[in-house]
C-alpha positions in Angstrom: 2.3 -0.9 -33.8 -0.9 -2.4 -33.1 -2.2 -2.4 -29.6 -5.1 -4.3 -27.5 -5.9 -4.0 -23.6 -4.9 -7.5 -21.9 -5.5 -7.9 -18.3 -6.3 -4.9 -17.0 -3.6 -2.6 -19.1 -2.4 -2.2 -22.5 0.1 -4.7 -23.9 2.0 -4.4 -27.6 1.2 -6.5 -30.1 4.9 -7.0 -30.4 7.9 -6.3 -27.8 11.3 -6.2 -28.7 13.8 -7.8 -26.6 17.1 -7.0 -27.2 17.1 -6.9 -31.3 14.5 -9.9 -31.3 10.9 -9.4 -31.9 8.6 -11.3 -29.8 4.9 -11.2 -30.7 2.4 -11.4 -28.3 -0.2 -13.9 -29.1 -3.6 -12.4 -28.1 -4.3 -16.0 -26.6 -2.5 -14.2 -23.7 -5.5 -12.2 -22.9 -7.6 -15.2 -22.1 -5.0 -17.0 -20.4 -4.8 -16.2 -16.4 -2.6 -13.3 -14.5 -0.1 -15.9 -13.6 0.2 -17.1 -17.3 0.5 -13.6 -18.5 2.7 -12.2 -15.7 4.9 -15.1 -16.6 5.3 -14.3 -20.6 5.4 -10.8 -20.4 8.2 -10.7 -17.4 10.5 -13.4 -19.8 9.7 -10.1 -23.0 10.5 -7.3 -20.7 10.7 -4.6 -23.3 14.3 -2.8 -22.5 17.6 -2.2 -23.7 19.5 -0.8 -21.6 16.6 1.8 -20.6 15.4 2.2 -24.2 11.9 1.4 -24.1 9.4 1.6 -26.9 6.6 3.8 -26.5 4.9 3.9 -29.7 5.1 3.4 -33.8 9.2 3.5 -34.5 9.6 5.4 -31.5 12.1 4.6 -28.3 12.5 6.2 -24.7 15.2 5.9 -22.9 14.1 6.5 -19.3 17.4 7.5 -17.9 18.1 10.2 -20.1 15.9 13.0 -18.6 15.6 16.0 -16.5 14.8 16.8 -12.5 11.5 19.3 -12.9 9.5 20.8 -9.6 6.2 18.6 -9.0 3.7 19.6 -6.0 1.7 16.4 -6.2 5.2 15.1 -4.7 6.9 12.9 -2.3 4.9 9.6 -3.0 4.8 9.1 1.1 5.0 10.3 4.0 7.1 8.9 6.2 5.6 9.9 9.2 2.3 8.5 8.6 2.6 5.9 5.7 6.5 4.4 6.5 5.9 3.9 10.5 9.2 1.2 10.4 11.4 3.4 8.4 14.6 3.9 10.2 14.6 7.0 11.6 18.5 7.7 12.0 19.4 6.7 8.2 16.8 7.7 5.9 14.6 9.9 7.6 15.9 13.4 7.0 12.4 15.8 8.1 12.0 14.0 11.1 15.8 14.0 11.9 15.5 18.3 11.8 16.5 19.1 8.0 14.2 22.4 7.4 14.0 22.6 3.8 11.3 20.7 1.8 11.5 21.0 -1.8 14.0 18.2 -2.6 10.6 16.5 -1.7 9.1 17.5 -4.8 11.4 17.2 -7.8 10.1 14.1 -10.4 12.2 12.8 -12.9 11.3 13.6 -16.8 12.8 11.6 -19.2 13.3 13.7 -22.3 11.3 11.8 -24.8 8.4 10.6 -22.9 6.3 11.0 -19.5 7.5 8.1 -16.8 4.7 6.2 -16.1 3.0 7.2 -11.8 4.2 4.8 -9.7 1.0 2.5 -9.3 1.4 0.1 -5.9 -2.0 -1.4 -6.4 -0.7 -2.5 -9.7 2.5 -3.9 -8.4 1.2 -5.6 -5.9 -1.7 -7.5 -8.2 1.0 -8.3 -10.6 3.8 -9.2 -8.0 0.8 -11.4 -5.7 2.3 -14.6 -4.5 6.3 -13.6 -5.0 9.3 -12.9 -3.8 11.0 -10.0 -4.3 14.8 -9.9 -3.6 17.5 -7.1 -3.0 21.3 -8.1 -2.7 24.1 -5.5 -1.9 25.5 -2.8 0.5 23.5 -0.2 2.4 22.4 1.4 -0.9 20.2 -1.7 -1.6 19.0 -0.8 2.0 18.0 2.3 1.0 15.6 1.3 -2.7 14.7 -1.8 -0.5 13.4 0.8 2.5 11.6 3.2 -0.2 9.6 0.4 -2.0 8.2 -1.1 1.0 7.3 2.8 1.8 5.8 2.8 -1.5 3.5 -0.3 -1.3 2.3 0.5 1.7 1.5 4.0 1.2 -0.6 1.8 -1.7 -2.5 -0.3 0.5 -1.9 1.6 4.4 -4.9 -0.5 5.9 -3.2 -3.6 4.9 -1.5 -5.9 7.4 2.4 -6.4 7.2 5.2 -7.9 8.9 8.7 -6.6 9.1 11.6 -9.2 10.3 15.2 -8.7 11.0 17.6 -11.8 11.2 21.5 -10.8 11.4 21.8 -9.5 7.4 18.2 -10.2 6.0 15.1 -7.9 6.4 11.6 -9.4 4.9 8.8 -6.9 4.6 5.8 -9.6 4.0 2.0 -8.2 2.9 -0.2 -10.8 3.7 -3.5 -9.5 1.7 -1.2 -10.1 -1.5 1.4 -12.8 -0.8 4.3 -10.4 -1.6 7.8 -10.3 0.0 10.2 -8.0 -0.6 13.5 -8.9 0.8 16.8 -7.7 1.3 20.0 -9.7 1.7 23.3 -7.8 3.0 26.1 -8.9 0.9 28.2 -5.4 0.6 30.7 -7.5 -2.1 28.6 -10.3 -3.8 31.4 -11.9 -3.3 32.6 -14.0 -0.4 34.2 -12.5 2.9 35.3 -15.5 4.3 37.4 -15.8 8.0 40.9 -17.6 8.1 43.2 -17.7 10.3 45.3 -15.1 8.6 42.1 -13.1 9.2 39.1 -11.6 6.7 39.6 -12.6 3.3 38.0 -11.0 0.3 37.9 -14.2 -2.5 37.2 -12.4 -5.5 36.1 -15.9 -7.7 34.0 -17.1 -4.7 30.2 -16.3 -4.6 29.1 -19.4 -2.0 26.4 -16.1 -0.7 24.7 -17.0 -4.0 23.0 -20.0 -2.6 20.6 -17.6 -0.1 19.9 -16.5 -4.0 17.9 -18.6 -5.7 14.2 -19.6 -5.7 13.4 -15.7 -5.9 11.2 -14.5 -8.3 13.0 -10.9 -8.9 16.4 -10.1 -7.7 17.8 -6.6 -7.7 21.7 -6.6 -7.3 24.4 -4.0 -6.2 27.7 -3.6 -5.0 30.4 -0.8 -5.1 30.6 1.3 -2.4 32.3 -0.7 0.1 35.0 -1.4 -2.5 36.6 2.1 -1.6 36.5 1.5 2.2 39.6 1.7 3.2 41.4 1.4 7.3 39.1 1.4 10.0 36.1 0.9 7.4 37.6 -1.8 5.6 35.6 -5.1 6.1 38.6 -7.6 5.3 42.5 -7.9 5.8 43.3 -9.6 2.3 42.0 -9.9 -0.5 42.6 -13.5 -2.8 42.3 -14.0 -6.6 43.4 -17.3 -8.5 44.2 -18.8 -5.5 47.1 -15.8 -4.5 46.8 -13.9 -1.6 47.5 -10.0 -1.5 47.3 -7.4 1.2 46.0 -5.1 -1.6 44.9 -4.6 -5.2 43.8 -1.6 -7.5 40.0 -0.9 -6.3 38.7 -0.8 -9.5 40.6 -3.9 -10.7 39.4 -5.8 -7.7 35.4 -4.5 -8.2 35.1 -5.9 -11.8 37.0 -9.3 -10.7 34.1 -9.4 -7.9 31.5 -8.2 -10.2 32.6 -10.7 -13.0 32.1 -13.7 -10.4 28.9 -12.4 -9.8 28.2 -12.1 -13.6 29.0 -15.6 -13.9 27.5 -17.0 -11.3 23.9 -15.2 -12.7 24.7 -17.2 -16.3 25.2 -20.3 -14.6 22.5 -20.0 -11.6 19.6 -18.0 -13.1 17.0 -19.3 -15.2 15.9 -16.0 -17.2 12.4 -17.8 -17.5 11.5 -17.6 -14.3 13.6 -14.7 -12.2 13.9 -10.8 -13.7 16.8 -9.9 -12.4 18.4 -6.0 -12.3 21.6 -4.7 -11.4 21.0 -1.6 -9.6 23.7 0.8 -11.3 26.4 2.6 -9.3 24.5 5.1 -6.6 26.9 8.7 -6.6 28.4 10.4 -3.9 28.6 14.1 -3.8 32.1 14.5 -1.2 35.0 15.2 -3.2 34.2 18.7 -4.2 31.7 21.0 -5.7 33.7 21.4 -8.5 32.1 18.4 -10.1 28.8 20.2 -10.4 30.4 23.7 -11.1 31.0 25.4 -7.3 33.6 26.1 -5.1 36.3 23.0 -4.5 35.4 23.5 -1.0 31.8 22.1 -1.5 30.3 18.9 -0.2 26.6 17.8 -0.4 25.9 20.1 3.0 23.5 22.9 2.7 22.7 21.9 -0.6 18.5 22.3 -1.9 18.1 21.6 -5.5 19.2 19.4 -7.8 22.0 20.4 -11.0 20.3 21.7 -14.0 19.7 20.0 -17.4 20.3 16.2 -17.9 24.2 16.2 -17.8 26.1 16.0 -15.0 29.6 18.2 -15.4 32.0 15.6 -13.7 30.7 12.8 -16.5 30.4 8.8 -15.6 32.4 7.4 -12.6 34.6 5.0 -13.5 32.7 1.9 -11.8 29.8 2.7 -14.1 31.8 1.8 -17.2 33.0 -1.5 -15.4 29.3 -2.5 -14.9 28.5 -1.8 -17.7 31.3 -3.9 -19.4 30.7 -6.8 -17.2 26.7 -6.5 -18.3 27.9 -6.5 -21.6 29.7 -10.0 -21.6 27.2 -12.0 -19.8 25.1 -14.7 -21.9 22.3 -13.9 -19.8 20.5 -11.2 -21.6 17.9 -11.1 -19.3 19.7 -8.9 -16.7 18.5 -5.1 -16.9 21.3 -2.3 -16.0 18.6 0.0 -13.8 21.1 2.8 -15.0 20.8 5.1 -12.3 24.2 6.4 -12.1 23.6 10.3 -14.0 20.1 10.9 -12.4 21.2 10.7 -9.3 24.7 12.5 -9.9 22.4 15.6 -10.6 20.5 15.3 -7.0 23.4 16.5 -5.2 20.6 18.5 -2.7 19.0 14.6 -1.6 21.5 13.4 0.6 20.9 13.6 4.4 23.9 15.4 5.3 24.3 16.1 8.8 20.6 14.4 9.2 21.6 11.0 8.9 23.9 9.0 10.9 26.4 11.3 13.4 23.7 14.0 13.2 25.9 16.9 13.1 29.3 15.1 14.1 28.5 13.7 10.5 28.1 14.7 6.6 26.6 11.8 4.9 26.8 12.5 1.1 26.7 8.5 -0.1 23.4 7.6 1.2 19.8 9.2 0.3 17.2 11.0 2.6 13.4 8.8 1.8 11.0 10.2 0.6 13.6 10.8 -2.3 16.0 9.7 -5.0 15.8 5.9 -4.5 11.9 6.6 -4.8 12.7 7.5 -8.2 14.7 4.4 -8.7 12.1 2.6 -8.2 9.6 4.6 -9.8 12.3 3.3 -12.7 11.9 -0.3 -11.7 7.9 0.4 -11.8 8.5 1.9 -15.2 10.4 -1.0 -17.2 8.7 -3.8 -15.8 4.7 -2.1 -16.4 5.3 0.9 -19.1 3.5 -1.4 -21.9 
């Protein structure tokens, strides 16, 4: 395939999209950053994380291996993430004593992942807005990329805002925001006076939704939540009320609002938008990753071995993936992080998270750390050519 330098790095003379090829006019190169960020973003070369890299020759970025680096964590939070919250994410300074889960890097098998580059995001992201959507997991790849660009640019001047569900991180020097949005459903929570409802075919959250320039969905965990965690007292589909439903069955109704509401909100042409991919938890037992039944995520300092993870997909991921597969929009990536961060059963905080020792916190993810990787990911797809 041929190839020219455009803009400052190295663009295909042709990108496939799906199974379409697009070819890159080299008018492009002469056109402004705004002009080219706009064409290449709308010929995103990905397919469901197979990306080409070369003559006849794919990657898939997913599909990979957890090797030791030194030159790792990207950050550190003590001197380069001063607003990171210290009681969620923040493992070292919260007391955990080992290091290394600090310095694994992600290999995919058939290619090198592009080095996270936050001057070049920020150039190529100046003047938008960058939106997150979902539960606390969103929290946690929202908290590590706004570790990430400003580990970038440290001398720069930022803002950090809190409103009731919405966080903005805004770098002035560049114009960027990146935002997240608590919505723990995508769906619609909404208070009768029966009490909470959960309205599965309702998405009236969507309209805080549009207008970005990048949005990065997730839901899932907070489908499982169940008695003094659970956020609503029925749950309503079709019109019909029930005090319960199948999880799973409820999370691709939800999920399949959501889905629809993308097709019919989104213009493709002007928004990338990614569904983050179901985030593991390591509780249930160690027998999903070969040790005693007994096991949790506590005490635990490397990841598993090789690029399989013994307890296979969880079933959410196959309903995302299902969903993805029936939109129209073909625009929306599947940031499939699901088996890389199955195998990083030694990056959760454990009992240095919330509840310190009164706690075990296998769900959530120390930063530095896996969701660095996830957007290390996001870095890859959306710059690799």
């Amino acid at each position: 395939m041929g190839q020219y330098w455009c803009h400052g790095f190295l663009a295909p003379s042709s990108i496939l999209l799906m199974v379409t090829i697009i070819f890159l006019e080299k008018d492009y190169c002469n056109a402004s950053d705004e002009k080219y960020y706009n064409y290449v973003m709308k010929n995103i070369l990905i397919n469901h994380g197979n990306l080409e890299v070369g003559n006849n020759s794919s990657c898939d970025f997913f599909k990979g291996s957890w090797v030791y680096d030194n030159s790792y964590p990207l950050y550190d939070t003590s001197s380069t993430c001063p607003y990171i919250e210290k009681e969620f994410d923040d493992c070292q300074n919260n007391g955990r004593p080992d290091k290394a889960y600090l310095k694994y890097r992600w290999k995919p098998t058939a290619c090198e992942l592009p080095r996270f580059n936050g001057m070049e995001f920020l150039r190529k992201f100046k003047g938008k807005k960058i939106l997150f959507v979902g539960d606390s997991l969103s929290l946690n790849q929202w908290q590590s990329l706004t570790c990430m660009l400003y580990a970038s640019v440290p001398q720069s001047n930022f803002t950090l805002t809190r409103k009731g569900g919405l966080s903005k991180f805004f770098l002035a020097e560049y114009r960027v925001s990146v935002i997240l949005y608590r919505s723990a459903y995508l769906v619609d929570i909404v208070k009768e006076n029966i009490g909470r409802v959960l309205k599965l075919d309702s998405i009236r959250n969507g309209n805080a939704w549009r207008g970005y320039d990048m949005l990065i969905f997730n839901t899932w965990h907070w489908w499982l939540h169940k008695g003094s965690k659970q956020s609503w007292d029925y749950v309503e589909i079709g019109g019909t009320l029930r005090r319960d439903m199948d999880r799973l069955v409820a999370f691709k109704e939800g999920l399949t609002t959501w889905s629809k509401w993308v097709d019919s909100n989104i213009d493709p042409n002007k928004t990338i938008v990614f569904f983050q991919g179901i985030s593991p938890t390591h509780y249930r037992s160690g027998a999903e990753w070969n040790k005693s039944k007994s096991t949790t995520c506590e005490g635990e300092t490397e990841p598993v071995s090789g690029s399989t993870y013994p307890e296979g997909w969880p079933p959410a991921a196959a309903v995302v993936d299902q969903v993805l597969t029936k939109m129209s929009t073909p625009a929306v990536r599947l940031l499939n992080i699901t088996t890389l961060s199955q195998l990083r059963k030694d990056g959760h905080p454990s009992v240095y998270g919330i509840g310190g020792t009164k706690g075990n916190d296998c769900s959530h993810w120390c930063l530095a750390g896996v969701p660095d990787t996830w957007n290390e990911l996001l870095y890859a797809v959306l710059f690799a050519n």
